[in-house]
VEXSE-43855 format. One line per field, with one value per residue (C-alpha): chain; x, y, z; residue in one letter. Coordinates in steps of 0.25 Angstrom, whole numbers, plus 5000, padded with zeros to 4 digits. Layout:
N
ch A | ...;
u X | ...;
v Y | ...;
w Z | ...;
aa A | ...;
This chain:
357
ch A | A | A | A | A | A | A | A | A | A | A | A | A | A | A | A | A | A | A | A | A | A | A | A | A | A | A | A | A | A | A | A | A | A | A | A | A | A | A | A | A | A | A | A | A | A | A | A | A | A | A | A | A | A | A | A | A | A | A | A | A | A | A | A | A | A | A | A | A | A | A | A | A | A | A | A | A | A | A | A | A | A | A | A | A | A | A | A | A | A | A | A | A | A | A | A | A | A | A | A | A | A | A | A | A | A | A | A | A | A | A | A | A | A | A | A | A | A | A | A | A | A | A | A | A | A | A | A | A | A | A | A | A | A | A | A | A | A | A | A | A | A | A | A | A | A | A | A | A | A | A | A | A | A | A | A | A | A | A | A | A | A | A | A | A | A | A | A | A | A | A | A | A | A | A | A | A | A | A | A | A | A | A | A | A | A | A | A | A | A | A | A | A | A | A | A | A | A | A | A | A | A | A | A | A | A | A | A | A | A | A | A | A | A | A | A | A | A | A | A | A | A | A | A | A | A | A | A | A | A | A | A | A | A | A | A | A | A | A | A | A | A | A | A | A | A | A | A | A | A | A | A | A | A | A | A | A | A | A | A | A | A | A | A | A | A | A | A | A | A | A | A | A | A | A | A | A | A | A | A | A | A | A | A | A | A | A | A | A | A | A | A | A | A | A | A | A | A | A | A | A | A | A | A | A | A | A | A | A | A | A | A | A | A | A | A | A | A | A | A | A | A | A | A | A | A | A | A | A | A | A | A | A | A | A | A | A | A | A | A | A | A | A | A | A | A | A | A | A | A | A | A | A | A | A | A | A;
u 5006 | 5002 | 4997 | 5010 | 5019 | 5009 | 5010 | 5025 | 5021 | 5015 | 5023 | 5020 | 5020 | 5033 | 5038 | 5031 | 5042 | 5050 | 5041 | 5042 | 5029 | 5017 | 5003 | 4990 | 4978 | 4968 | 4956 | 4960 | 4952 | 4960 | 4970 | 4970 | 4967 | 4979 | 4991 | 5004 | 5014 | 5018 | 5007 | 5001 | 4986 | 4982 | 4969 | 4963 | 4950 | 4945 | 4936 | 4925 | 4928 | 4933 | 4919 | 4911 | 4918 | 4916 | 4901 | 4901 | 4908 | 4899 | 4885 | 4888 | 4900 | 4914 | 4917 | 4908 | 4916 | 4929 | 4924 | 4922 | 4936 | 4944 | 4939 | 4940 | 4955 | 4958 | 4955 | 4962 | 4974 | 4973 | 4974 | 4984 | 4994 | 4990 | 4996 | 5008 | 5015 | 5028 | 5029 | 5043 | 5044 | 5051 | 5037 | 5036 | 5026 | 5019 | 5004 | 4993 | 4977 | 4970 | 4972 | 4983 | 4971 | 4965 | 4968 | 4983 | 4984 | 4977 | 4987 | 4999 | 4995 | 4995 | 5007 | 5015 | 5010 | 5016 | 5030 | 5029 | 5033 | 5021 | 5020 | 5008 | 5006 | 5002 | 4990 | 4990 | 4986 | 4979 | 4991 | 4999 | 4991 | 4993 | 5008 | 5008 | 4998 | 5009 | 5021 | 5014 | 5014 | 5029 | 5035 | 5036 | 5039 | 5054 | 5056 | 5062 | 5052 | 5053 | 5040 | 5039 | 5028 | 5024 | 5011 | 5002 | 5009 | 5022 | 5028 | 5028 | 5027 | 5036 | 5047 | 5045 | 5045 | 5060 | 5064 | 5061 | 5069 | 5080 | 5081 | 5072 | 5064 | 5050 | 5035 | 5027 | 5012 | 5004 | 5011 | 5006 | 4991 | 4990 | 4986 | 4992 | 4988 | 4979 | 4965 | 4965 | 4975 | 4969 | 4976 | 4968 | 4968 | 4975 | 4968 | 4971 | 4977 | 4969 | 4974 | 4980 | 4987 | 4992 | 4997 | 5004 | 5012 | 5016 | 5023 | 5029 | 5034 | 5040 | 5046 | 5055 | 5060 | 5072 | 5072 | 5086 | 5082 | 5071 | 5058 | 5052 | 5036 | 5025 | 5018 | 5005 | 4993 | 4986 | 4978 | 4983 | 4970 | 4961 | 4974 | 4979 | 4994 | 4997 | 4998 | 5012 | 5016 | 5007 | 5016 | 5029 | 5030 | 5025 | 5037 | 5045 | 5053 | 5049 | 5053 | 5044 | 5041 | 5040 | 5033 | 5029 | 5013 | 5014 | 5022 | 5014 | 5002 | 5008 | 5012 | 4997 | 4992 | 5003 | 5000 | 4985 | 4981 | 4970 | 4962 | 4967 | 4963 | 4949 | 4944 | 4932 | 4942 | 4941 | 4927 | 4928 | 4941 | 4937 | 4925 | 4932 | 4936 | 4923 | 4922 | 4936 | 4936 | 4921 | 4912 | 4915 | 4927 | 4931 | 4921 | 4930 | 4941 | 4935 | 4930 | 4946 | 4948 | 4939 | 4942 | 4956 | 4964 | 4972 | 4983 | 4972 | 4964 | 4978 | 4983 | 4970 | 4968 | 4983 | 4982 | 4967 | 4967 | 4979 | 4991 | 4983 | 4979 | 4994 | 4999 | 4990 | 4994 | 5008 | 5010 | 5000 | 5005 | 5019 | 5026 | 5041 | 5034 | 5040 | 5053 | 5053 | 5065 | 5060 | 5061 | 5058 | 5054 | 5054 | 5050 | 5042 | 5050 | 5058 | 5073 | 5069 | 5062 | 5072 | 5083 | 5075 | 5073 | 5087 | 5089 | 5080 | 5086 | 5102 | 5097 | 5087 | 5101 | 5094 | 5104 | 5099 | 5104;
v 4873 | 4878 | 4893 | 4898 | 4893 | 4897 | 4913 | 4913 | 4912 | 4925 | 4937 | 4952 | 4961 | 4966 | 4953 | 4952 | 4956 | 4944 | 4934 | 4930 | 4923 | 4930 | 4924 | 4932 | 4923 | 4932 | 4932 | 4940 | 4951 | 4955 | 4952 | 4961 | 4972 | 4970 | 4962 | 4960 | 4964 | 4951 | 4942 | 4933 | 4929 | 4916 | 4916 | 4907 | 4910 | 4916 | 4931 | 4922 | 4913 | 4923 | 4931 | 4916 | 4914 | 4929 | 4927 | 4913 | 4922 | 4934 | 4924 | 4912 | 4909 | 4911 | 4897 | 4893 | 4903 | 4897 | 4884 | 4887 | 4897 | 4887 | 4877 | 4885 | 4890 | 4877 | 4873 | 4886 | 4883 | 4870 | 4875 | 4886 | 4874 | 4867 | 4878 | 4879 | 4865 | 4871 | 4879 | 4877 | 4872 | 4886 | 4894 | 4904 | 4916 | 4924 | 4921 | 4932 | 4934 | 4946 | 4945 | 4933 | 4925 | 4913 | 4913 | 4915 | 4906 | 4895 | 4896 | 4899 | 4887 | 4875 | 4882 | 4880 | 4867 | 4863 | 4869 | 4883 | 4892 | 4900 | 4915 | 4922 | 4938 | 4941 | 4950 | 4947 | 4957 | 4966 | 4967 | 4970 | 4981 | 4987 | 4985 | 4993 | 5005 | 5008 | 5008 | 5016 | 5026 | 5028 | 5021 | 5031 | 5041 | 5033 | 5037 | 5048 | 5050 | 5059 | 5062 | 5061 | 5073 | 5077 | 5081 | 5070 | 5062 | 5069 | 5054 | 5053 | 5037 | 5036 | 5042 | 5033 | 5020 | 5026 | 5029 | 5016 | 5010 | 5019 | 5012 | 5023 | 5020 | 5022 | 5022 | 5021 | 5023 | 5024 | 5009 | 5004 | 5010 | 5005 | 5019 | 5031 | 5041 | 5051 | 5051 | 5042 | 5033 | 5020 | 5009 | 4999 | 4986 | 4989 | 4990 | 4999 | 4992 | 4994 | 5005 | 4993 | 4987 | 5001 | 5001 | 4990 | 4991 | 5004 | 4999 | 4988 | 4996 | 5008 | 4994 | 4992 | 5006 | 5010 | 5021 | 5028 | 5030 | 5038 | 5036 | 5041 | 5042 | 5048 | 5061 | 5054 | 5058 | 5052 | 5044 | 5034 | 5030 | 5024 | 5021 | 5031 | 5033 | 5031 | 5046 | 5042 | 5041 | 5053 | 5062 | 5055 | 5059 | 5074 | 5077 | 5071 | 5079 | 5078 | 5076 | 5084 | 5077 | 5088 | 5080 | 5091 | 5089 | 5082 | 5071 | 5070 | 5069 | 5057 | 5049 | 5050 | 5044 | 5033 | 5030 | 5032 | 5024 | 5016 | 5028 | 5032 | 5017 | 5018 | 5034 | 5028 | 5025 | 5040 | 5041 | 5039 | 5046 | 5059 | 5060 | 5064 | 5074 | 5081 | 5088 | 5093 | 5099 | 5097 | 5089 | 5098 | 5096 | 5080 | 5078 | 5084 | 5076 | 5065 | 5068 | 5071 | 5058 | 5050 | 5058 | 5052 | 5065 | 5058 | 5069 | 5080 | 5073 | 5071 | 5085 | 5091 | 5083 | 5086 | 5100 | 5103 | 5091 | 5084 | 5094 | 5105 | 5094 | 5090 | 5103 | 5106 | 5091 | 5092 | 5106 | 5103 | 5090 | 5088 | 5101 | 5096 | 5096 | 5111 | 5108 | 5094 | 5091 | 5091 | 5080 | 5086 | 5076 | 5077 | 5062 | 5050 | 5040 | 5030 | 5036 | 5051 | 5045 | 5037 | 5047 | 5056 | 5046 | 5044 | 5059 | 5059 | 5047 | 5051 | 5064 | 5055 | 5048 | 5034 | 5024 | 5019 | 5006;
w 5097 | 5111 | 5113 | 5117 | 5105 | 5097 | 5101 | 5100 | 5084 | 5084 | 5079 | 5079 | 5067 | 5071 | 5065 | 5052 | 5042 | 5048 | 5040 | 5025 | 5025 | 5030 | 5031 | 5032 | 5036 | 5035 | 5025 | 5010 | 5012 | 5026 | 5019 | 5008 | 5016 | 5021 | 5025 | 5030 | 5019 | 5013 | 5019 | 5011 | 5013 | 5016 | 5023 | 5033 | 5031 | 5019 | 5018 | 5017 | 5028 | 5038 | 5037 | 5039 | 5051 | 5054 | 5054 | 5062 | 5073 | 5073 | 5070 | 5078 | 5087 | 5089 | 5090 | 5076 | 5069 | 5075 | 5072 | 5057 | 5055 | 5060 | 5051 | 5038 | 5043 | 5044 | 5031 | 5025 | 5034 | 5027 | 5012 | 5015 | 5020 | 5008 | 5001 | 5010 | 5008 | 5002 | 5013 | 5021 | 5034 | 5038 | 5033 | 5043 | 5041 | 5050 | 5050 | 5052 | 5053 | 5058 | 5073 | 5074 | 5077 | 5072 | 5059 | 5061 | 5071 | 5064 | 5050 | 5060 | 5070 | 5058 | 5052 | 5064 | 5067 | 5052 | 5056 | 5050 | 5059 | 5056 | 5064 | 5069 | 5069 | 5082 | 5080 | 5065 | 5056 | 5066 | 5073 | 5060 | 5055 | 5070 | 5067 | 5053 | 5058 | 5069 | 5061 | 5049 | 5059 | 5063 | 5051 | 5040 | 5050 | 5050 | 5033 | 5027 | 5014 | 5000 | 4995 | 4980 | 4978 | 4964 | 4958 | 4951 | 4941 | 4942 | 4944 | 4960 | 4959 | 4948 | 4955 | 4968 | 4959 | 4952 | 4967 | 4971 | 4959 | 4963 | 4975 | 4984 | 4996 | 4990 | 4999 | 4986 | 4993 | 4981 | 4977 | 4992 | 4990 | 4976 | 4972 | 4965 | 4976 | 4968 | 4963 | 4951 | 4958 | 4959 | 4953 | 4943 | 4947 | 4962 | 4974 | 4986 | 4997 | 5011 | 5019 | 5029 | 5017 | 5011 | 5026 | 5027 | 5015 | 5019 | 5030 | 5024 | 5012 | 5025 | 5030 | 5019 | 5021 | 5024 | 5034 | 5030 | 5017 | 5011 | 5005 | 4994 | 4992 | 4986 | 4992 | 4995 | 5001 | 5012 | 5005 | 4992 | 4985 | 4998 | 5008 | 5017 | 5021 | 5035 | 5041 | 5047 | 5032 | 5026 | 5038 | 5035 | 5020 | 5021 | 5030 | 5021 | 5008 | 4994 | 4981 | 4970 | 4958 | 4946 | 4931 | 4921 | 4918 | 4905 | 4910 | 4922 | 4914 | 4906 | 4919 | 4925 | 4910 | 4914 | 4926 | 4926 | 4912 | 4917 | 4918 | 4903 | 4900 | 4907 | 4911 | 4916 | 4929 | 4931 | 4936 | 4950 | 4954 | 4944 | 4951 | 4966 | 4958 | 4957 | 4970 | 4968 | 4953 | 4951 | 4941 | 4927 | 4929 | 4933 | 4921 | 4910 | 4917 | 4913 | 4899 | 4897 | 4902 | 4894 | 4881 | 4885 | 4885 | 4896 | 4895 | 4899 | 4909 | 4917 | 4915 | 4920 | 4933 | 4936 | 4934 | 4941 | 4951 | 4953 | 4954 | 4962 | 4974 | 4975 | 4977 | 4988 | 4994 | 4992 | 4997 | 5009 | 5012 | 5010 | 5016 | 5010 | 4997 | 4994 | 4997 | 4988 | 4979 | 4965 | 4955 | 4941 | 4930 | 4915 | 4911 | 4918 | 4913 | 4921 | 4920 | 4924 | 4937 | 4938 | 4939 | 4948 | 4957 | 4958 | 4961 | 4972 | 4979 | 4980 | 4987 | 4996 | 5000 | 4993 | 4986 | 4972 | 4969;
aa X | X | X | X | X | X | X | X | X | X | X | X | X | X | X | X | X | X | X | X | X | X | X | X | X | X | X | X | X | X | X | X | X | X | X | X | X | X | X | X | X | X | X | X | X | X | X | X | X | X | X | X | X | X | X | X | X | X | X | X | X | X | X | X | X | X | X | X | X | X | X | X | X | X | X | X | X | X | X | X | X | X | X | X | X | X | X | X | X | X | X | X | X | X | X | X | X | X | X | X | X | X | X | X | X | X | X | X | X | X | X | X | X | X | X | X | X | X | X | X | X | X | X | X | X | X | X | X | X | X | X | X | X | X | X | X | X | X | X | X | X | X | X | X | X | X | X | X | X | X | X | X | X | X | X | X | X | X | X | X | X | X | X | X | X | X | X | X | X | X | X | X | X | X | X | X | X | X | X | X | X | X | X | X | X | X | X | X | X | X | X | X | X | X | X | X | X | X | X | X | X | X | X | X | X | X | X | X | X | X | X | X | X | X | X | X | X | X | X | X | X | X | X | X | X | X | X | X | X | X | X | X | X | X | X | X | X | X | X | X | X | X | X | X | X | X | X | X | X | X | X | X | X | X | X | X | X | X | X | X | X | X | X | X | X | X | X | X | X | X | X | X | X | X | X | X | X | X | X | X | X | X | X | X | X | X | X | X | X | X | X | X | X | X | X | X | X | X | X | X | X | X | X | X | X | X | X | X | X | X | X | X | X | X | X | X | X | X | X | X | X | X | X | X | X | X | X | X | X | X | X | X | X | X | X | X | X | X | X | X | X | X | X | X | X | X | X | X | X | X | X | X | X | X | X | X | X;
């Protein structure tokens, strides 16, 4: 394949939704910081193997470390086809590394030299990460929002999971960064994405948007857990009107025992995210916090950091953040359970001018 056929099998990231098979060649670590949406990693060096070639570059020669990549992407080209056999003549995905260099080039050349029709990403992932930074800046400016406010536990995320079950457009950040927005809101057992990854499905999810029609979401503060929202978005949803979500205490109290049991199962969870606390309520105080917590008065422990922590830190965010907030059309709730979220879902979407299905 001579040079010039060879760069006509290159594509921009423009043209990334058009594949059905994508192919990330890149090591597991680069890719799980992050990835094109729907990727799926089969790596021609491993993280082990990248960095050996890595060193052979910086501590002998370009052309030795060639010499040795080429070798083991050979053999990994090798076993990925291996793997491949009941791939169809018509296989046709788009092919990326970190620059749309040699890896790429290497998987895409063979590929093509079989009868694939394999593409390559012109800039690989470097240029897709450009191509999502730009649009995160202009996109959500394009979405008409309604920002679900409501103290904490007053069943913000519930109502977005009825909305979305009623057929509303719903941006459900906290789902996207793996984190329930506040203080104790780590999630056992789930990571945090990276900041590019909470990016990137940010934008894919504003994709699937449809721009007539609003979208509900959450009224969120810059930072989710250790990922920030894009400021574009941050600006787009505080101009935006908002719907107030009103739970007497009690119930609010038994939702957060709900949704928070692993720290009913295990208190000793507690320790680091109580002691931030410190410099804000003071020592005396976050220690009787936890000695509530682990003489397992549940009911008081969660009533207390509502009423001295939580609820007075939302006030002063809301009000200073989201200016509609006093104008916000509000949604009284007697009960947590599915069919009065339900229902209040539904009456918020006929006014929104959303269709349920």
């Amino acid at each position: 394949m001579n040079a010039g056929a060879f760069a006509s099998n290159r594509v921009g990231p423009g043209a990334i939704a058009s594949f059905a098979d994508i192919i990330d060649v890149r090591t597991p670590a680069e890719y799980d910081e992050d990835h094109v949406p729907g990727a799926v990693n089969a790596p021609v060096l491993s993280n082990e193997e990248r960095a050996h070639v890595g060193t052979l570059h910086a501590k002998s020669s370009a052309f030795q470390a060639r010499k040795a990549g080429a070798a083991l992407i050979s053999r990994n080209i090798a076993t990925l086809l291996d793997a491949w056999r009941d791939r169809p003549r018509e296989f046709a995905p788009l092919v990326y590394c970190w620059r749309g260099g040699q890896r790429s080039r290497s998987l895409a050349h063979v590929m093509n030299e079989i009868g694939w029709r394999a593409m390559q990403l012109d800039g690989g992932y470097r240029a897709y990460r450009r191509d999502v930074v730009e649009r995160l800046n202009t996109l959500p400016a394009r979405y008409s929002y309604r920002v679900v406010c409501g103290m904490t536990g007053s069943g913000k995320s519930r109502m977005l999971g009825a909305l979305r079950n009623e057929g509303a457009q719903v941006l459900d950040l906290e789902g996207l960064a793996c984190h329930r927005g506040s203080l104790l809101g780590d999630l056992p057992g789930e990571p945090q994405p990276s900041q590019k990854l909470f990016e990137s499905r940010l934008l894919q999810t504003l994709r699937g948007f449809d721009e007539c029609r609003p979208v509900f979401v959450e009224s969120e503060s810059r930072h989710i857990g250790r990922v920030q929202v894009p400021p574009s978005m941050i600006d787009a949803m505080r101009a935006s009107p908002c719907v107030r979500m009103d739970l007497p205490l009690d119930l609010r109290v038994a939702l957060l025992k709900d949704e928070y049991v692993h720290f009913v199962d295990d208190p000793s969870r507690l320790a680091a995210p109580l002691a931030a606390l410190v410099p804000v309520h003071g020592k005396t105080q976050v220690e009787r916090w936890h000695a509530i917590a682990h003489r397992g008065e549940w009911d008081e422990f969660v009533r207390a950091l509502l009423v001295v922590h939580y609820d007075p830190a939302y006030r002063r965010a809301i009000e200073r953040n989201f200016p509609n907030f006093e104008h916000a059309q509000v949604v009284v709730l007697d009960s947590i359970a599915e069919p009065a979220l339900r229902a209040a879902a539904h009456a918020l979407i006929e006014p929104a001018g959303e269709s349920t299905p």
